[in-house]
C-alpha angles and dihedrals in degrees: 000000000000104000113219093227136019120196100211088194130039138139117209089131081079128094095255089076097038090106090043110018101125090053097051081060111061099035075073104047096042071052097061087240117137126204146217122186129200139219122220090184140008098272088041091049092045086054094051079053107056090049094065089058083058100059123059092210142357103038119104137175140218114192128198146089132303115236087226093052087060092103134331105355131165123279120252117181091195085066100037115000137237093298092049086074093113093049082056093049080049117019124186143290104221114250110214090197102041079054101043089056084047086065092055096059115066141349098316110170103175146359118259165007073214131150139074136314129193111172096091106024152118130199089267094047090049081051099058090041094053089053090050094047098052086051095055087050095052091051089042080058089038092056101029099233125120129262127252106217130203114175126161126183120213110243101216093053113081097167099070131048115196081192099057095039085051106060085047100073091042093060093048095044110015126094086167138071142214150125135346093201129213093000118216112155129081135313080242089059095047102045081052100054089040088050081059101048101256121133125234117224121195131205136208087284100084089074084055111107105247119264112282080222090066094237141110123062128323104233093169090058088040109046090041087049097053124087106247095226080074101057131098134163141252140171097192080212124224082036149075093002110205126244120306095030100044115145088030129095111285115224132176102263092070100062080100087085097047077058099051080051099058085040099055089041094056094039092237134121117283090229091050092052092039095048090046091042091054091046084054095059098038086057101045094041096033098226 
């Protein structure tokens, strides 16, 4: 079966589905909407794992390490828990044969959530990232699969560009490709990363009205920028929920709306963007 919708990047291997989980489930798949959920550390990856063992069909991992998780990182009880509190004072070295096993074990479709993340960081903590990062990159090659990217600038910060330094290293150690998740920085950044065959994906932020401060990224000039053939989808659940269910718990069912968005933004047909957008990730993901 095609499935009408796929979520690239969900996260209902975290603690804030742990009481409905199954349910969640299964609204998205009597929805047509498939799902890929993505690990941020090794507990939260193998549970990512074990899900797809559960689901016949239409329930997909991505396994890796979290730039943030890297060392000390702030503690989000959506993610861990409340008894996760110590992971979060630590946090993990990537360990490239503990995660290649991973792979062996259950429906893994790419490596991530990897890159590079500057809103909370020192030069130590870059440094660590940046280790990680290569060594995600090198099992992504290893395997053969693509990469799952996050990467955030700080704002306040001009003088760095995750985004830049990223594709750096990309560039210097990747013979895959993948997806730059939940985009947020310029059209200069994504016509970078497209020129060099990576795929955008967009959130529910992008029905969000823009910022009255007049910052932040502009994701009508970008979407509409940006071949189609190059976007995918992603809900980033628990987070960032989409209009008109903004402030409440973001799940995998609603990335339809990320796609009216995209759609109304382009001036095309919703069908037509969903169908395309499906294709994309089938492609990129090979499922």
């Amino acid at each position: 079966m095609i499935p009408k919708y796929i979520d690239i990047h969900s996260h209902l291997n975290f603690k804030a589905f742990e009481s409905d989980r199954d349910a969640v489930v299964r609204r998205a798949l009597d929805s047509s909407t498939w799902i890929i959920n993505v690990g941020t550390q090794y507990d939260t990856s193998k549970k990512a794992v074990k899900m797809t063992n559960e689901y016949e069909e239409g329930v997909y991992a991505i396994i890796g390490l979290h730039p943030i998780h890297t060392g000390a990182s702030y503690h989000d009880e959506f993610e861990l828990g409340e008894e996760e509190k110590d992971f979060a004072n630590h946090g993990e070295v990537f360990n490239k044969e503990k995660y290649r096993e991973l792979a062996n074990l259950g429906k893994v479709v790419a490596i991530g959530e990897c890159g590079l993340d500057y809103f909370r960081c020192t030069v130590e903590s870059i440094e660590k990232q940046k280790i990680a990062f290569i060594s995600q990159i090198e099992l992504a090659n290893e395997l053969g699969i693509p990469l799952m990217l996050h990467i955030r600038n700080n704002d306040e910060d001009k003088t760095h560009n995750a985004y830049v330094d990223s594709l750096e290293i990309l560039k210097k150690y990747s013979k895959v490709k993948g997806d730059v998740h939940f985009f947020a920085g310029s059209l200069e950044d994504a016509i970078a990363f497209t020129d060099f065959g990576f795929m955008i994906s967009f959130t529910g932020v992008i029905t969000y009205a823009p910022r009255k401060d007049g910052k932040g990224c502009n994701y009508h000039e970008i979407v509409k920028s940006i071949p189609l053939d190059m976007i995918m989808t992603d809900t980033d659940s628990p987070y960032v929920a989409p209009v008109p269910y903004r402030g409440k718990r973001n799940e995998p069912v609603y990335v339809n709306e990320i796609v009216k968005k995209i759609a109304e933004i382009k001036g095309l047909e919703e069908e037509e963007v969903a169908a395309q957008i499906v294709m994309n990730t089938r492609k990129m993901f090979k499922i």
